[in-house]
C-alpha positions as CSV (number, residue, x, y, z in Angstrom):
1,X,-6.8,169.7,130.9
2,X,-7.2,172.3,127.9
3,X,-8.3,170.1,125.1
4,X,-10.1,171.3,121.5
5,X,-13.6,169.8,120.1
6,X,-11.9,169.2,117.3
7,X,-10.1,166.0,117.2
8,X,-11.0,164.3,120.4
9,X,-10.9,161.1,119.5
10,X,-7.2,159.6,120.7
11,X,-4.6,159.5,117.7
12,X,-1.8,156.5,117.9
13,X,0.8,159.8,117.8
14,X,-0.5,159.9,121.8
15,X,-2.0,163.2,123.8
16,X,0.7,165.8,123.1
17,X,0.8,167.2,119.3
18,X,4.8,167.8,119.9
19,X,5.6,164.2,120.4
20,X,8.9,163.1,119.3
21,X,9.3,160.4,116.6
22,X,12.4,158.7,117.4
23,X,11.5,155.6,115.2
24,X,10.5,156.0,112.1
25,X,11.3,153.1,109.4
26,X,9.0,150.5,106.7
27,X,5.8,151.9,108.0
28,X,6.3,151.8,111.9
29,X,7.0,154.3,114.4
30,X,7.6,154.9,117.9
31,X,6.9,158.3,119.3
32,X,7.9,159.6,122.9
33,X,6.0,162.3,124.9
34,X,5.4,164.1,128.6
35,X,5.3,166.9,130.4
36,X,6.5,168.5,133.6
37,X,4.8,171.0,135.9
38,X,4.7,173.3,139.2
39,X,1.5,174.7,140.8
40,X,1.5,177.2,143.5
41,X,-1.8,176.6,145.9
42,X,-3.1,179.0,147.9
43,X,-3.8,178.2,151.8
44,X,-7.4,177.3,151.8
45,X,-6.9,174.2,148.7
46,X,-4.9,172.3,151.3
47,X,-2.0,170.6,150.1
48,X,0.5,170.1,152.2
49,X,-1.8,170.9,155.2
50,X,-4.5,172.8,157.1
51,X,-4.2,176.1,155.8
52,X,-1.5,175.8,154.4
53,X,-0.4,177.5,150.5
54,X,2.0,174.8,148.9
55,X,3.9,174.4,145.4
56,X,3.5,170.6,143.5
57,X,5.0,169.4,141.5
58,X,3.9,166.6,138.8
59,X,4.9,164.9,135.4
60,X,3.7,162.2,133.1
61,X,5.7,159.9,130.4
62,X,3.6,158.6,127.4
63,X,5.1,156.2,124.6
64,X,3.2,155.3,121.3
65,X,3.3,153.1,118.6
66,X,2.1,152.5,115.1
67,X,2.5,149.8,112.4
68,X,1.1,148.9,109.0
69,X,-0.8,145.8,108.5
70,X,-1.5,146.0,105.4
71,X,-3.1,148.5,103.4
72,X,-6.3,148.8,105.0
73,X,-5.7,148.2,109.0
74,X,-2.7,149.8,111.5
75,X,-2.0,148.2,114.8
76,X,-1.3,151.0,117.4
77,X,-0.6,150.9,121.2
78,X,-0.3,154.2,123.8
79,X,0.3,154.0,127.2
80,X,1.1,156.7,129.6
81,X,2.4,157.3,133.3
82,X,2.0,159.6,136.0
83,X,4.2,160.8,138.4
84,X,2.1,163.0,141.2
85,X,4.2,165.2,143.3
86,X,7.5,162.9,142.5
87,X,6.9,160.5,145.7
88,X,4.2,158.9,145.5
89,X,5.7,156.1,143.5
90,X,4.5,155.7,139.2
91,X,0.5,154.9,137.9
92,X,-0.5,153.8,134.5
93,X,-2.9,156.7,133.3
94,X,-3.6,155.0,129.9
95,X,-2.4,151.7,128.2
96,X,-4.3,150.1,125.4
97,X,-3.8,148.5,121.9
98,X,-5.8,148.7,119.3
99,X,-6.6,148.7,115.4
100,X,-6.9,151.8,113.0
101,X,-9.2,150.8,110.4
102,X,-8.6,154.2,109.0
103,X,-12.6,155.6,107.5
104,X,-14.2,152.6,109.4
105,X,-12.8,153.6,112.7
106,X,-11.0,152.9,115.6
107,X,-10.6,149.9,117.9
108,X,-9.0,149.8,121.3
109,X,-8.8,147.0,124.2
110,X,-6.9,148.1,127.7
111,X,-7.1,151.0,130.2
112,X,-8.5,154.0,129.0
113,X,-11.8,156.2,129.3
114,X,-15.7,154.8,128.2
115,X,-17.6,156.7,125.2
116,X,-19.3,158.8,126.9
117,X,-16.1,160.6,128.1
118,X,-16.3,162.7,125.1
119,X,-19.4,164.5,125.6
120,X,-18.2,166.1,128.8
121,X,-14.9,166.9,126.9
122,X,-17.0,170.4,125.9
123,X,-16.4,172.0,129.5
124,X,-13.2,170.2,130.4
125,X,-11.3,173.6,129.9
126,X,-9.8,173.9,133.1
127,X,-6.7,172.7,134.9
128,X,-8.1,171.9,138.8
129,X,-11.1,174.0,139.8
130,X,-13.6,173.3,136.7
131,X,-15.7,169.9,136.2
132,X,-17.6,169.8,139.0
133,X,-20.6,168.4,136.9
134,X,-18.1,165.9,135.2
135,X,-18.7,162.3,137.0
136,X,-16.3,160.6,134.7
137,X,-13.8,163.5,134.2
138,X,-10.9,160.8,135.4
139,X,-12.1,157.6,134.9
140,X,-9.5,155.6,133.3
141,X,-10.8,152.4,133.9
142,X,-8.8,148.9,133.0
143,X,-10.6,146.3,130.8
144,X,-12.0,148.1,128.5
145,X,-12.9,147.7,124.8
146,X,-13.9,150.3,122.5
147,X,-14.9,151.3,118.9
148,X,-14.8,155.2,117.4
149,X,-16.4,156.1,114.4
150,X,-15.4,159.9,114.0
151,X,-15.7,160.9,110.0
152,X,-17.5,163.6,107.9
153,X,-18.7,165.6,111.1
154,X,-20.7,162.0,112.6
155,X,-19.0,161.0,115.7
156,X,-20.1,157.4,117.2
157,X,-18.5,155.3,119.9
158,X,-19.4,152.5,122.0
159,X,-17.5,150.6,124.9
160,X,-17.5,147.5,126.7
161,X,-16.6,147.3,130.5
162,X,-15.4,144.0,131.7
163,X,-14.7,142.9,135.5
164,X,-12.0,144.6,137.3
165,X,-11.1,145.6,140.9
166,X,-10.2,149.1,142.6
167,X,-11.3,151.0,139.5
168,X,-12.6,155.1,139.6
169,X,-16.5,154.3,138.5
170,X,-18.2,158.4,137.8
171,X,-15.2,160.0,139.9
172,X,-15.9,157.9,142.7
173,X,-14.1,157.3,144.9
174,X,-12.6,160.3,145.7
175,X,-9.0,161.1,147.1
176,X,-10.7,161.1,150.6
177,X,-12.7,157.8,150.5
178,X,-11.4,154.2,152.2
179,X,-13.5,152.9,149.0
180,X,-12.6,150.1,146.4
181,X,-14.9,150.1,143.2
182,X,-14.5,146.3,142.2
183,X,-16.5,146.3,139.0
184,X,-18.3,143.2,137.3
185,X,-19.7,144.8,133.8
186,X,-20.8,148.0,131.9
187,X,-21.3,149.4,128.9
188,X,-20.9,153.0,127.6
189,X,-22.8,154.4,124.2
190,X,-22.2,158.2,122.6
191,X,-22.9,159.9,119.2
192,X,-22.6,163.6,118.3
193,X,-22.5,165.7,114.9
194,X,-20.2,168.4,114.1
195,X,-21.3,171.3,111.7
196,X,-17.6,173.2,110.4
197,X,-17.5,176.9,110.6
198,X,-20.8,178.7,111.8
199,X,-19.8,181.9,111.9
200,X,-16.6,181.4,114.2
201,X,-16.1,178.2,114.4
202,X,-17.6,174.6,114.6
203,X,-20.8,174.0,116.5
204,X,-20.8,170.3,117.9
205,X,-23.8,168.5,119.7
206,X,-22.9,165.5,121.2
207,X,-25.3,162.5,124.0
208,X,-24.1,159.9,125.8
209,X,-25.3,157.2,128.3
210,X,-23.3,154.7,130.5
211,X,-24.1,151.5,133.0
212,X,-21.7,150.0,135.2
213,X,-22.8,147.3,137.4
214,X,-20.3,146.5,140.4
215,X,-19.3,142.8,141.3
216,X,-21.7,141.2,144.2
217,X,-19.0,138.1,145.7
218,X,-19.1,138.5,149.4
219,X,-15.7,139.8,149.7
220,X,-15.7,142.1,146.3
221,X,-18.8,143.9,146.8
222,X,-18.6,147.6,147.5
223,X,-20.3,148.6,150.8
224,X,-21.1,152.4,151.2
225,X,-22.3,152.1,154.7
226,X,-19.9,149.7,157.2
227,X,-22.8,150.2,160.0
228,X,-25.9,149.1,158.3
229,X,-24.4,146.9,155.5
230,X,-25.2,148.7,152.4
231,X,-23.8,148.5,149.0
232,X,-23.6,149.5,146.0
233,X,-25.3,147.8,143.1
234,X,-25.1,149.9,139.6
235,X,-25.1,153.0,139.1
236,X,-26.1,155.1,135.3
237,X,-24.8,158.1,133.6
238,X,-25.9,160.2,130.8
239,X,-24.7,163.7,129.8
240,X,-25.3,166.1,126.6
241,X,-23.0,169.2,125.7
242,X,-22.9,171.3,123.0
243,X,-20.0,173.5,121.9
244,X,-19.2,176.6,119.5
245,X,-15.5,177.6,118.6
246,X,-12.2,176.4,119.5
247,X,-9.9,176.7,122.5
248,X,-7.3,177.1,120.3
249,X,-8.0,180.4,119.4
250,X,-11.1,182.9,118.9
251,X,-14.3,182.8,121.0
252,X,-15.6,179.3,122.5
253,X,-18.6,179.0,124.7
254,X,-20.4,175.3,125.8
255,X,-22.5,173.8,128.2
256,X,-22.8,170.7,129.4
257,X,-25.8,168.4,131.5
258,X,-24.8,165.4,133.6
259,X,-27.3,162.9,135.1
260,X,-26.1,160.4,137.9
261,X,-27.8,157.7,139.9
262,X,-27.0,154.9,141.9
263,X,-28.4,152.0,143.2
264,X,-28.0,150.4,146.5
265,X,-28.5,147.5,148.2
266,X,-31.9,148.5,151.0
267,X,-33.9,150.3,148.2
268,X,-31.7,153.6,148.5
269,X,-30.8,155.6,145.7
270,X,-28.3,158.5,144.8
271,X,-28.9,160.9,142.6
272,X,-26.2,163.6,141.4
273,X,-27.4,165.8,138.6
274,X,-25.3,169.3,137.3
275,X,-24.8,171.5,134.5
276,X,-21.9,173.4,133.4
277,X,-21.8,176.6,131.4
278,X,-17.7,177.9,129.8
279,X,-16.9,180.6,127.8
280,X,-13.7,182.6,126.5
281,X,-11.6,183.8,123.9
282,X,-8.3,182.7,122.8
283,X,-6.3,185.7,121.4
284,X,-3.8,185.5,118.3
285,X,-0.8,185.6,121.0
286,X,-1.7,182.7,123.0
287,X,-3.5,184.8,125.8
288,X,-7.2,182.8,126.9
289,X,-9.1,184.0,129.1
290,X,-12.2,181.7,130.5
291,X,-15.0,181.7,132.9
292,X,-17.9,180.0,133.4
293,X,-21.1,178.8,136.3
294,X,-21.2,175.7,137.7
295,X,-23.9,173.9,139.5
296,X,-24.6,170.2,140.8
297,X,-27.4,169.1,143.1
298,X,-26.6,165.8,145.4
299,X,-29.9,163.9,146.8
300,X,-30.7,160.8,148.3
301,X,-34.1,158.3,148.0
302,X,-34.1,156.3,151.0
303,X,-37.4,154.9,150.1
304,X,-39.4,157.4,152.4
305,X,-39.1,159.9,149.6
306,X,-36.1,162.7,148.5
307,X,-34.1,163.8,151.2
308,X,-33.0,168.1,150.6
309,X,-30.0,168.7,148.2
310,X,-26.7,169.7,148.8
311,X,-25.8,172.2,146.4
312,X,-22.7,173.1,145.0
313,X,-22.3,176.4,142.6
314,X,-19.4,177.4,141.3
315,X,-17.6,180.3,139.3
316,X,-14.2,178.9,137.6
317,X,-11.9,181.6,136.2
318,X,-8.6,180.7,134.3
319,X,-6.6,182.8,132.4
320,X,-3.8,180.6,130.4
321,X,-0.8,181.9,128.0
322,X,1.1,179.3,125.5
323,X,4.2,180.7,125.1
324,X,4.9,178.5,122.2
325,X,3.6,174.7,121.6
326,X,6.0,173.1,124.4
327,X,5.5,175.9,127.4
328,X,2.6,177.5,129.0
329,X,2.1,179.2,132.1
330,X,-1.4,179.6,133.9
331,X,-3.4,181.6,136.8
332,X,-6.8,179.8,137.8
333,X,-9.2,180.6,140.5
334,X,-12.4,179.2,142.3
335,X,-15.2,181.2,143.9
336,X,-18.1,180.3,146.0
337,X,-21.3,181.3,144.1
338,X,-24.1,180.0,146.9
339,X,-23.2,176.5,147.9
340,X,-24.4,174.1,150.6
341,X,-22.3,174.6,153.8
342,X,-23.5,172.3,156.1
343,X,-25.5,169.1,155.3
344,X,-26.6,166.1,156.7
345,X,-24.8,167.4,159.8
346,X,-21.6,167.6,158.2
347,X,-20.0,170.9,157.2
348,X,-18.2,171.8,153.9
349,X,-16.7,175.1,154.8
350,X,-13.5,174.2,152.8
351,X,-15.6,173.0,149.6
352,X,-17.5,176.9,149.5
353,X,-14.3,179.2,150.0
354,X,-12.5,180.8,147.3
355,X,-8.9,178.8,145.7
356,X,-6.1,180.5,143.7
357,X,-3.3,178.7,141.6
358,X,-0.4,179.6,139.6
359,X,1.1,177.0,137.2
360,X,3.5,176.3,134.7
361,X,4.2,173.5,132.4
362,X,6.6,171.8,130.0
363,X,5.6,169.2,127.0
364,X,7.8,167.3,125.3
């Protein structure tokens, strides 16, 4: 999703700018928001079938709330819904509560994303085909607790994970895995500095590091391999990005590093590692225009020594135009630039060809 550096952190007015107030009385409000949107896929993404090029449809509802305390503290709540492809029944996205303690920070207990979800934020410019390198791109995980400090260009944040069943833990699983991540405990730490307007526009560093350690009761624990019994343990994260511009308009290029390992059960280990390179320009009529190289190597220690990578490389192209701050319509694309094809005798001829979409979208 097209987001800006600036202003990451999650306002009580929800994700979309244009939410409507339709409370508004002795310092409380209650805001609604949402979208609605069509993409065309081309044959080779697969949605409705082998080879076959399919329009879907989605939409999402968000509510929000704010209230004064008192002078110094505002209780807030958000929560959000998704609504894939109008069948498949309604999700929670987001839904948290928290406390605005206005220039001390931010608190918030529910569903929602760790800390370190902001550093990868610096390459998440895309709508389908960019974030390869992003582990925790869309992990909205329940029972979470979390603190933002975000003032005078110093951004710091810290969450808590506590216990919870059939969560997304580093974008895994995927849609094509019989998998349930039942998680006992983590913890998620990132900090970054913004300097305001070098030359055309804000240059932002920003680290992060996460632990997540899954749940090890007999009939909770998370087994990777049915056939010789092994699980998964804990797993780590870190990433780094930097960032110059804004998407909103004018020039923005960014990179981003990701480091991934997990643990299992036998003395194996994963490893995942990537980097992510974006750039484009955002002209004064709403017209972007974005690209960018994509690369993450996959390897396994099965306590013999590294087994040989599977490589993924990627070129993203997207080309965007807001028509005004409630409508935009899109054209995005995926090419092969040297990827794996077949490994560990499996092939991944569909993963290396090219993919074309055409969207549109409505925000309320």
């Amino acid at each position: 999703m097209k987001k800006t550096l600036l202003g990451i952190a999650i306002i009580t007015s929800g994700l979309y700018a244009n939410a409507a107030t339709v409370y508004d009385k002795d310092d409380t409000t209650l805001e609604i928001g949402g979208r609605v949107q069509s993409v065309l896929y081309n044959t080779k993404y697969n949605q409705a079938g082998d080879h076959d090029a399919s329009i879907v449809n989605s939409s999402r509802f968000s509510l929000s709330g704010r209230t004064r305390i008192n002078d110094y503290v505002s209780g807030f709540a958000f929560a959000e819904w998704e609504m894939a492809n109008g069948k498949d029944g309604i999700s929670a996205r987001e839904q948290y509560v928290g406390a605005d303690f206005e220039d001390f920070g931010r608190l918030y207990a529910g569903k929602t994303y760790d800390a370190v979800k902001h550093v990868i934020l610096a390459t998440d410019i895309f709508e389908d085909f960019g974030g390869l390198a992003q582990p925790e791109s869309d992990d909205f995980r329940n029972g979470i607790l979390k603190y933002e400090y975000d003032n005078h260009g110093f951004y710091a944040s810290a969450s808590l994970q506590t216990a919870a069943d059939n969560q997304k833990v580093y974008g895994e699983p995927d849609d094509d895995e019989d998998i349930e991540m039942n998680v006992d405990s983590g913890f998620a730490l990132s900090a970054g500095y913004t300097i305001e307007d070098v030359v055309f526009g804000p240059l932002s560093f920003n680290l992060g590091y996460s632990y997540t350690r899954l749940q090890n009761d007999k009939e909770k624990r998370v087994i990777a391999d049915p056939d010789s019994g092994t699980a998964l343990d804990n797993g780590r994260n870190i990433a780094a990005s930097i960032s110059w511009g804004s998407t909103d308009e004018g020039l923005y290029i960014a990179a981003l590093y990701t480091d991934k390992k997990w643990n299992f059960s036998n003395n194996i280990l994963g490893y995942t590692r990537g980097y992510e390179i974006v750039g484009g320009y955002t002209f004064e009529n709403g017209i972007g225009i974005y690209t960018g190289f994509e690369n993450l190597y996959n390897t396994m220690d099965d306590g013999y020594g590294k087994q040989p990578n599977k490589i993924d490389r990627r070129i993203p192209v997207y080309v965007n135009f807001n028509a005004n701050e409630n409508f935009n319509v899109w054209a995005e694309a995926r090419f092969n630039a040297g990827s794996t094809p077949e490994f560990g005798g499996m092939k991944f001829h569909e993963e290396t060809g090219s993919v074309f979409s055409v969207g549109a979208r409505y925000t309320f």
